[in-house]
Kinemage of the C-alpha trace (Angstrom):
@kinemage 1
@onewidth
@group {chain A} dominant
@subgroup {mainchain}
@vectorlist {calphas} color= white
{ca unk a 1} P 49.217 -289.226 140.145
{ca unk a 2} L 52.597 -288.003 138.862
{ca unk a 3} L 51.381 -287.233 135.478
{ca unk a 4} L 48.722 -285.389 137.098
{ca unk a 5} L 50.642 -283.315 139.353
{ca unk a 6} L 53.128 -282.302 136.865
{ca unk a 7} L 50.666 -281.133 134.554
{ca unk a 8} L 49.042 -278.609 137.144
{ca unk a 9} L 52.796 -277.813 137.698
{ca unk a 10} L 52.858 -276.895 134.157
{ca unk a 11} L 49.730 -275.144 134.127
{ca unk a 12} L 50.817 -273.018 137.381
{ca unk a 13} L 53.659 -272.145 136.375
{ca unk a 14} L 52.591 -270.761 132.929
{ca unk a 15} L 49.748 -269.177 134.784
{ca unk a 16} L 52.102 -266.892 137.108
{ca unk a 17} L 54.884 -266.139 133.843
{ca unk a 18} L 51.205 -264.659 132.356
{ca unk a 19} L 50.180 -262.882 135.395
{ca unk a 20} L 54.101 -261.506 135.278
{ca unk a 21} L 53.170 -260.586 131.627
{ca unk a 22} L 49.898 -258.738 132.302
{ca unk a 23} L 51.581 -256.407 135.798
{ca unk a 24} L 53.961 -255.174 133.189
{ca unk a 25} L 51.751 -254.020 130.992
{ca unk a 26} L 49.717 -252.456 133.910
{ca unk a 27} L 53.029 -250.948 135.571
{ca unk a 28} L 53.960 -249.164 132.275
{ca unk a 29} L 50.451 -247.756 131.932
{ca unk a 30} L 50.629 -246.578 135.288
{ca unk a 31} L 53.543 -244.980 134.471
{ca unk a 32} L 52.477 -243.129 132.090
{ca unk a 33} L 48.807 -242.173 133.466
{ca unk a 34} L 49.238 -242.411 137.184
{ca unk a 35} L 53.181 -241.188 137.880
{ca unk a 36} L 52.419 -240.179 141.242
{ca unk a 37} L 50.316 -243.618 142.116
{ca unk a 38} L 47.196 -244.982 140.821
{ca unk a 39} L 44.378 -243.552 142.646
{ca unk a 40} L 40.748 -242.355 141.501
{ca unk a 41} L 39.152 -240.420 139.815
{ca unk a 42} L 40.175 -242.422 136.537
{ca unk a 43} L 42.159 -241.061 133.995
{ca unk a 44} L 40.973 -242.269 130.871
{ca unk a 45} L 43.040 -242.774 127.790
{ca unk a 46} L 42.623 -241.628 124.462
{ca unk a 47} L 40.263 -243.844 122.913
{ca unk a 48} L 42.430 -245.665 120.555
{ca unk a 49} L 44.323 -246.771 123.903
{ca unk a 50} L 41.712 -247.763 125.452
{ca unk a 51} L 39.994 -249.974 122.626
{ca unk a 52} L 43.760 -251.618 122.586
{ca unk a 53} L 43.138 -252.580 125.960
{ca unk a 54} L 39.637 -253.511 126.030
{ca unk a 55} L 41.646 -256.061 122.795
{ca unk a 56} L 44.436 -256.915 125.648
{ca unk a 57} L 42.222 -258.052 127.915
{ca unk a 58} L 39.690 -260.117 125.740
{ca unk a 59} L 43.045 -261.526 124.353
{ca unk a 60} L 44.547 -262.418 127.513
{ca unk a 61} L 41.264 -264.411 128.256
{ca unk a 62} L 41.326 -266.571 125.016
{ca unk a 63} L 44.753 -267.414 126.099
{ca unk a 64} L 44.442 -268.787 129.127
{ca unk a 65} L 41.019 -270.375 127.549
{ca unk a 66} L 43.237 -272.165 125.164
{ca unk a 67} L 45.738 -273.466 127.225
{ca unk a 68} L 42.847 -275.021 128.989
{ca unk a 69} L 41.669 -276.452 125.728
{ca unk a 70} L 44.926 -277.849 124.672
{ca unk a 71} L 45.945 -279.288 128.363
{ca unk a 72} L 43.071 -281.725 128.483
{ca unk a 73} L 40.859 -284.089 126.285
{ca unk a 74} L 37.270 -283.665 127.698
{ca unk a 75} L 35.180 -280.211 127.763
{ca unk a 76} L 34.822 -280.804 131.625
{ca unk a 77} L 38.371 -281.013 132.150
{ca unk a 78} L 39.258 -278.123 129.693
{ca unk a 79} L 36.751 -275.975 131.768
{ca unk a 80} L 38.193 -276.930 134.957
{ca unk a 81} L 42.241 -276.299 133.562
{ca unk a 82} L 40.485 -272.761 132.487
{ca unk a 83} L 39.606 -272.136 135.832
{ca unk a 84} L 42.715 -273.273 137.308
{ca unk a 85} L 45.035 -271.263 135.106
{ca unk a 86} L 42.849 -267.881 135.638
{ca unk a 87} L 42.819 -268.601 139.491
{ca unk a 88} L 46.245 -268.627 139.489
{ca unk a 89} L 46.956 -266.113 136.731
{ca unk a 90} L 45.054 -263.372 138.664
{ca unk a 91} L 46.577 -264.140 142.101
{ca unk a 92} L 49.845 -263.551 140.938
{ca unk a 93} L 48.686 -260.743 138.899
{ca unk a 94} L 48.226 -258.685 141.953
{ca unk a 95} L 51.397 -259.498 144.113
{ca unk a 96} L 53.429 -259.392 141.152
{ca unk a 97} L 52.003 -255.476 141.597
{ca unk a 98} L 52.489 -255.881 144.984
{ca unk a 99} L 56.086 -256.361 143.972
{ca unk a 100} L 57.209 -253.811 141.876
{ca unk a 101} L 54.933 -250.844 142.583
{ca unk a 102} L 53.918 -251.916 146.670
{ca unk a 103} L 50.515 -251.593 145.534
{ca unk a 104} L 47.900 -252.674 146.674
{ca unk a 105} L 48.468 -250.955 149.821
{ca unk a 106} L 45.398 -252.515 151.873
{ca unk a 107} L 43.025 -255.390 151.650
{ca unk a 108} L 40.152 -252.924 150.642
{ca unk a 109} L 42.283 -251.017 147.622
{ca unk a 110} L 40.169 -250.220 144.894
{ca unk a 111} L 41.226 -251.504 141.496
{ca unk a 112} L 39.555 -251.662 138.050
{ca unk a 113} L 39.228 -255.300 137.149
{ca unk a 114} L 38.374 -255.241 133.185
{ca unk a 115} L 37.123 -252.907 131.109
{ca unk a 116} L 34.679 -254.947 129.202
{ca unk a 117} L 31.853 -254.526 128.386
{ca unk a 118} L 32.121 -251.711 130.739
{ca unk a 119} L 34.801 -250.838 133.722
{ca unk a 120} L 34.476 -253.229 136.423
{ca unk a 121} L 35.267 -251.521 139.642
{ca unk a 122} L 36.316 -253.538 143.087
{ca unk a 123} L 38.648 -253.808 145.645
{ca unk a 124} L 41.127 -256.192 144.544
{ca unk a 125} L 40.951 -258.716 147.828
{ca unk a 126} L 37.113 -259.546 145.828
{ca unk a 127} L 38.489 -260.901 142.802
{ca unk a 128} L 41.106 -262.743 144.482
{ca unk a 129} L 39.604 -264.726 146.765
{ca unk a 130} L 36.996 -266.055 143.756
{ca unk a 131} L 40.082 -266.938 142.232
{ca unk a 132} L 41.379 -268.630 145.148
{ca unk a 133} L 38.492 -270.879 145.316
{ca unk a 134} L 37.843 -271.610 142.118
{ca unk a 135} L 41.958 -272.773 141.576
{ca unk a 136} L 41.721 -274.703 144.735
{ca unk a 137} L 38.919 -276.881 143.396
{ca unk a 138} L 39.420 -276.876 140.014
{ca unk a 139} L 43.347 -277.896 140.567
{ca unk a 140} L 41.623 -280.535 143.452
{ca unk a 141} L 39.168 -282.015 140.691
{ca unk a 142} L 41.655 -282.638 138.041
{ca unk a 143} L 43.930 -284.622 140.128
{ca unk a 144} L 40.985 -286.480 141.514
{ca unk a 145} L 40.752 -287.408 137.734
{ca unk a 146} L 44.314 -288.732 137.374
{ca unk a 147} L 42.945 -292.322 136.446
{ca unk a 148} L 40.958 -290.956 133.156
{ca unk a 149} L 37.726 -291.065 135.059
{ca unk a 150} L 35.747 -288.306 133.703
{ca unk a 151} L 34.269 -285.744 136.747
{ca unk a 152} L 30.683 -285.627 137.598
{ca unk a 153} L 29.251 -282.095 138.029
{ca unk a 154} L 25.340 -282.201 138.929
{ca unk a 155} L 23.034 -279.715 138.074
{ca unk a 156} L 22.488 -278.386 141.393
{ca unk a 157} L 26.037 -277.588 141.630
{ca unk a 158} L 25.858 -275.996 138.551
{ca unk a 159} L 22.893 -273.932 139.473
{ca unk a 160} L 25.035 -272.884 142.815
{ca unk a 161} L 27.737 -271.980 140.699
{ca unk a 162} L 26.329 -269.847 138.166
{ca unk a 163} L 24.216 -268.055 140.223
{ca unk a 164} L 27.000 -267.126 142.435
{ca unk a 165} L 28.913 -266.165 139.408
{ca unk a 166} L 26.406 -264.162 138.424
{ca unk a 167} L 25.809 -261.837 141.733
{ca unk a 168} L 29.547 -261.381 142.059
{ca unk a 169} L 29.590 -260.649 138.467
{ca unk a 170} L 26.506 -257.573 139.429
{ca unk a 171} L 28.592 -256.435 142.164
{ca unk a 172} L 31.706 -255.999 140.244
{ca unk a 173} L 29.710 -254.478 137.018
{ca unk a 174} L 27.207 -252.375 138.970
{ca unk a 175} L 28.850 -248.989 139.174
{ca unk a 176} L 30.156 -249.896 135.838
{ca unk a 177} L 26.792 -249.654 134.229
{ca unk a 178} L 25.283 -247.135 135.865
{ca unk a 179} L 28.371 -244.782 135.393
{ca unk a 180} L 27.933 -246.151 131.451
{ca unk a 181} L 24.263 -244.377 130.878
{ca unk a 182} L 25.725 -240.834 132.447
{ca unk a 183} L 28.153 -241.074 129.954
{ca unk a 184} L 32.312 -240.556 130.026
{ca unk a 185} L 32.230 -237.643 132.390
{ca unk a 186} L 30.374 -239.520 134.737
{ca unk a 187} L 33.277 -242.409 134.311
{ca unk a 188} L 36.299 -239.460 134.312
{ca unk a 189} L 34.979 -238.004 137.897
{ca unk a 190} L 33.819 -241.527 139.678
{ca unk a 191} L 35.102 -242.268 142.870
{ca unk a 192} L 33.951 -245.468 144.366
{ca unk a 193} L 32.652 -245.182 148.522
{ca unk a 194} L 30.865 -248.062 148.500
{ca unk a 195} L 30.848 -251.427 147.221
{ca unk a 196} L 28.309 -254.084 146.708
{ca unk a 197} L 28.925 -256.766 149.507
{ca unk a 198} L 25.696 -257.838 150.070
{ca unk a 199} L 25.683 -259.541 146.230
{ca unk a 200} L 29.290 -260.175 146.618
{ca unk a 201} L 29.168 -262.124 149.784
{ca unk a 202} L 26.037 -264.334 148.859
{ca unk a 203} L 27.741 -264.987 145.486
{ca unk a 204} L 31.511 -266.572 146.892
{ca unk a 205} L 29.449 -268.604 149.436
{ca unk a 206} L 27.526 -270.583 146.396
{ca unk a 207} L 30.455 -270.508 144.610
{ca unk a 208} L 32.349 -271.732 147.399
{ca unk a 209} L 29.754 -274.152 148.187
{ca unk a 210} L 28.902 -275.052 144.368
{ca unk a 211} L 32.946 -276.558 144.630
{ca unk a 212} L 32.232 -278.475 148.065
{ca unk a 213} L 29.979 -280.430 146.648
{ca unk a 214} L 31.261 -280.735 143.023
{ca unk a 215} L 34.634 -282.340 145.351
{ca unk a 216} L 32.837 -284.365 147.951
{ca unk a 217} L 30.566 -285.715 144.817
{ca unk a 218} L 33.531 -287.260 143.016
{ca unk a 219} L 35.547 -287.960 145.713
{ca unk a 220} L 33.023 -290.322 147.239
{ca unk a 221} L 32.433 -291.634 143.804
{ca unk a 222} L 35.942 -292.683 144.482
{ca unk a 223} L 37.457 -290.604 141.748
């Protein structure tokens, strides 16, 4: 149980140094593009800029991937340290904002979440609370698995999960796409009104739901 806990402890704590990392990258671009505050409509950066951060933010993903690789010995477990780490990477990401810039300002702020392979636009409490979940269970799995048992995931958990994934994914990507086919004047002069909640609601409760089970499952199993 103590190896176990000081591992997530490990894995938390590099987590929230990285999400430290990534704000200050994001505050100095602000600086530079949004002096007066970040707001819409986007101001888009040169594209050499911009394919440097499309390269950041692939490259921050393969990081935390690999610390998830390196942490554990099974491809279940590696998956679930993934999960952990990001959950708790991009929590911190956004109150380490909330920090040094005061932003976001409200629960509904606007944000844009990645830029591949087009701009995901959302406001920030959407992403955050899918991390939330999925670094609650994943951290609650991998202690369950202190004793070298290996977790059980079922396919209809699975199923749950990736489908949930998938219409929070569509509600994050939407305007992204769309905006894509009208070109970058389309992308330079959006302004989002409205977002998706009827795919993003649906899509936390599986994925929310996907976890219940996945932890009831093996904790039952005695796990």
């Amino acid at each position: 149980m103590e190896k176990g806990i000081s591992r997530a402890v490990g894995l938390g704590v590099f987590a929230v140094a990285m999400a430290y990392l990534e704000s200050a990258v994001v505050i100095y671009l602000r600086r530079l593009y949004y002096p007066e505050g970040f707001s819409f409509p986007m101001k888009l950066a040169d594209p050499f800029v911009a394919a440097v951060e499309v390269g950041r933010e692939l490259a921050t993903i393969i990081m935390l991937g690999a610390l998830g690789f390196l942490s554990e010995r099974t491809h279940a477990r590696r998956f679930l340290a993934f999960l952990f780490v990001f959950g708790i990477w991009d929590m911190f990401y956004y109150l380490w904002l909330k920090v040094f810039l005061g932003w976001p300002s409200g629960w509904l702020d606007w944000d844009v979440l990645f830029l591949f392979p087009v701009p995901w636009f959302a406001p920030w409490i959407t992403p955050t609370l899918v991390a939330l979940v999925l670094s609650f269970v994943s951290g609650t799995l991998l202690l369950m698995a202190r004793n070298g048992r290996e977790i059980r995931i079922g396919l209809p958990e699975i199923a749950l999960g990736v489908l949930g994934s998938l219409a929070c994914l569509f509600s994050f990507t939407f305007d992204g796409f769309r905006l894509a086919l009208r070109g970058v004047d389309a992308i330079r002069a959006f302004v989002p009104v409205r977002f998706l909640w009827e795919a993003y609601l649906p899509g936390l409760t599986l994925i929310t739901v996907a976890g219940g089970i996945v932890v009831e499952r093996n904790r039952g199993s005695g796990v």
